[in-house]
N, C-alpha and C positions, 0 to 999 in steps of 0.2 A: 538775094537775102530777104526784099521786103516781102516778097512771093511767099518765103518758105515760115516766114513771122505768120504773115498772114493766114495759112493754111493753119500753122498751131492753135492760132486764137480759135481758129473756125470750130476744130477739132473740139479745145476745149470747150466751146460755148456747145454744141452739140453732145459733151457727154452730160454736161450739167441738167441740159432739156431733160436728155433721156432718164435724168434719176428723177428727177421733178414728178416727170409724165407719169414714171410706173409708182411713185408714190402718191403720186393721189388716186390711181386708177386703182392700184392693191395696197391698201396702207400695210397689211401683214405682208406684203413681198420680199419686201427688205429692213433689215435690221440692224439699225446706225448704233454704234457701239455709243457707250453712254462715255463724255469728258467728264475730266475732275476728279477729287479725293474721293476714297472712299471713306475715309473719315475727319470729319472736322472737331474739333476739338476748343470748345468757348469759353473763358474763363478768363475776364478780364485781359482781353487780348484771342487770337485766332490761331490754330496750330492746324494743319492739313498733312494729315498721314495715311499710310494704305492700311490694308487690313494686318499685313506682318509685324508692322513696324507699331501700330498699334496695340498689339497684344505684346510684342516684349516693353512696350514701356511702360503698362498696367505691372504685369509683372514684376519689372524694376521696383515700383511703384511699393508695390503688395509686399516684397522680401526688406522694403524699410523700414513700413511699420511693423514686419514680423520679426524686423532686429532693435525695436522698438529707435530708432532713428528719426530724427525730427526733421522737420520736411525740408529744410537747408539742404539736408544729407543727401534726401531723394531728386534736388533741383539740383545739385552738385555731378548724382550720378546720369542722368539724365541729362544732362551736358554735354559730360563726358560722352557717355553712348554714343551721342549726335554727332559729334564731332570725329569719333573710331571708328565708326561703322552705318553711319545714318540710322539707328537702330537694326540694323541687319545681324542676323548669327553669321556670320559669316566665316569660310573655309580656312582662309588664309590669309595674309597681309604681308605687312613687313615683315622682313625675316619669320620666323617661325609666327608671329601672334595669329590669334583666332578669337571668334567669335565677336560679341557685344562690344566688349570693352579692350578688345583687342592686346588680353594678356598671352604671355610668352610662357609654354611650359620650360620653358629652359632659365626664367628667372623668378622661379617657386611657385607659382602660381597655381601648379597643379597639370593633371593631364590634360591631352586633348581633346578625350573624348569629357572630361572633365568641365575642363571652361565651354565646352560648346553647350553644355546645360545653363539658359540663361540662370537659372534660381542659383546655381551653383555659383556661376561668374558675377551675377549682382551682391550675392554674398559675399564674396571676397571682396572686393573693392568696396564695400561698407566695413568691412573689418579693416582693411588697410586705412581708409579714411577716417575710422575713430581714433587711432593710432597718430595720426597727424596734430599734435599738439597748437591749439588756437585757431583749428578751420571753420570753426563756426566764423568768426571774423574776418575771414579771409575775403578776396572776391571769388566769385566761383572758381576763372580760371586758375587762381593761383592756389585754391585748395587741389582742386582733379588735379594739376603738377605736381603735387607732392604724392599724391598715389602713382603717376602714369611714367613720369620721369621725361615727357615726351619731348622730340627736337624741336617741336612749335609751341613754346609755356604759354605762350596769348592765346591759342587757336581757341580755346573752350571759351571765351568770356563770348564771342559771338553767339550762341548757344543758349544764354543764361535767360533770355526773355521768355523763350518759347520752352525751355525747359522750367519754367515758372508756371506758365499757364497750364502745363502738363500732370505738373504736379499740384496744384490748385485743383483740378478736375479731378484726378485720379485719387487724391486725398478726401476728396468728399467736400471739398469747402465751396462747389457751383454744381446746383439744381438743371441733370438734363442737360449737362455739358459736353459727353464723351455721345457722338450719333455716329455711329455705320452705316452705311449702306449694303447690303450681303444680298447677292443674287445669284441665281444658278441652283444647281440640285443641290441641299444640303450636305457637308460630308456626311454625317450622323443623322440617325432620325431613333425614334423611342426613348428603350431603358437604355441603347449604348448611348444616345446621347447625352441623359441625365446621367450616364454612371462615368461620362469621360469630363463633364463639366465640375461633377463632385471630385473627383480629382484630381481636378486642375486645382480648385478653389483648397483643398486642405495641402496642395504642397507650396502653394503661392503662399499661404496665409497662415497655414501653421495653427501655433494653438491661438493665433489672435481671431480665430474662424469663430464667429456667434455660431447659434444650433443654425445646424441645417439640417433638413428629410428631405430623401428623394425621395421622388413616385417615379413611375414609367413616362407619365406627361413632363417633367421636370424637377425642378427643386423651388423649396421654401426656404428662404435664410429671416429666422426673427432677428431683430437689431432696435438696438437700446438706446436710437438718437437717429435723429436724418443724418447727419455725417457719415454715418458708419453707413446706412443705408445706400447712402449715396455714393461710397467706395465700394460696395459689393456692387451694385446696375451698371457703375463704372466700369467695371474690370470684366462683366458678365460682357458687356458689347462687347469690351474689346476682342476677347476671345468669342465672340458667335462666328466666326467665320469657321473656325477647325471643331467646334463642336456640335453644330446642327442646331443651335438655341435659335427660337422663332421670335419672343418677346418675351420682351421685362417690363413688369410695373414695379414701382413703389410710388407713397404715395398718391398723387392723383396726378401720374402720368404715367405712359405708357409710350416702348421700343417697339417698331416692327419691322424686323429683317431688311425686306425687301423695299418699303420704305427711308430704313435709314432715320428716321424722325421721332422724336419725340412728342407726343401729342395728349390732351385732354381724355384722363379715361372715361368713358360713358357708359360702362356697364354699372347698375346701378347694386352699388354695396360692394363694387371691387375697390376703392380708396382704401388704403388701407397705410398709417405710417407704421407699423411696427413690424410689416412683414417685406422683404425682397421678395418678386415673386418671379420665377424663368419660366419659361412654356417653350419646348422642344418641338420640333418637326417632328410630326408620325411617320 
């Protein structure tokens, strides 16, 4: 037994050499996958989400204030999400539910090709939640129970921190708070990718969408306050993973992809607070 110990130590100390060895001899030889979120999320508090789970809870996000719902509503749904599905769209669940929030077409909620549209499923559950007489006062958990009906009424209040800081960023109310990291080929690159981000932005946003123009290089969003500014760069990371966007400025900071970070812009006369600015992959 101590024989055959001993040979494993041996073994592993000899493969550790040999990655050591060809790492210093060829640094491009090998290619150690990166650890960690790919997105961290700051905002009086730390949130670490991937890129999926990120873009549906921008969009959660985006379908509150396009039901003009105050941010309770969106730290409510956001909860919930967390708690049904880790933000995942997901196929299936208990019994028949799907998607986000894991409604049940068979108790009105709609189809299922229906609820598996987040915009769709975030909408509903803010209509079922206005409908909840006194949830503004409620604790989190026990408003989401009154929309979900669920066998665990506690499970959401664990949920309520990080579904605060979520909405705190995504709201606009912290500077440079939502960072991705986005690497690999982009899906999109040009006008499909300014013309799939313009997309994204007017059915997330609705008519609460300030102007926007595309070009072939990206989109311009004008905005009437850092806040608002600061909910559109929001929601533009989160969703840069499925539509090729390179960087965002507003302000005097700037997003880059492959970076992940938010940094000092230094081209001189791009500061700018009254424009969101997107720059697409070519």
């Amino acid at each position: 037994m101590k024989t055959a110990v001993g040979v494993l130590v041996s073994l592993v100390l000899i493969a550790v050499v040999s990655v050591f060895v060809v790492l210093h001899r060829d640094p491009g030889a090998i290619t150690l996958p990166v650890l960690g979120p790919e997105c961290v999320v700051g905002a009086e508090g730390e949130v670490t989400l991937d890129l999926t789970q990120m873009a549906n809870a921008a969009t959660i996000a985006a379908v509150g204030v396009r039901k003009d719902m105050p941010e309770q509503a969106v730290v409510v749904a956001l909860a919930t999400a967390l708690q049904e599905s880790k933000l995942e769209n997901l196929d299936g669940g208990d019994r028949d539910s799907v998607g986000l929030f894991q409604q049940r077409p068979s108790k009105g909620w709609g189809t299922v090709e229906q609820i598996k549209d987040p915009r769709y499923a975030a909408g509903k559950f803010y209509t079922a939640l206005k409908k909840v007489k006194g949830w503004q006062n409620m604790r989190v958990t026990d408003a989401a129970q009154k929309v979900q009906r669920s066998a665990y009424p506690n499970a959401y209040e664990k949920w309520a921190d990080e579904a605060k800081v979520l909405a705190g960023a995504l709201l606009g109310e912290a500077t440079g708070a939502v960072a991705c990291r986005v690497t690999g080929d982009p899906a999109l690159r040009g006008t499909a990718a300014a013309t799939a981000l313009m997309a994204g932005l007017k059915l997330d946003w609705g008519k609460q969408l300030d102007f926007a123009s595309e070009q072939a290089a990206g989109l311009t969003l004008a905005v009437s306050n850092p806040s608002s500014g600061w909910r559109y760069a929001h929601w533009l990371v989160s969703h840069a993973s499925a539509t090729g966007l390179e960087r965002v400025r507003f302000g005097s900071l700037e997003w880059h992809a492959p970076d992940g970070k938010w940094q000092q812009v230094t081209t001189p006369g791009s500061q700018d607070n009254r424009r969101v600015v997107a720059e697409v992959f070519n």
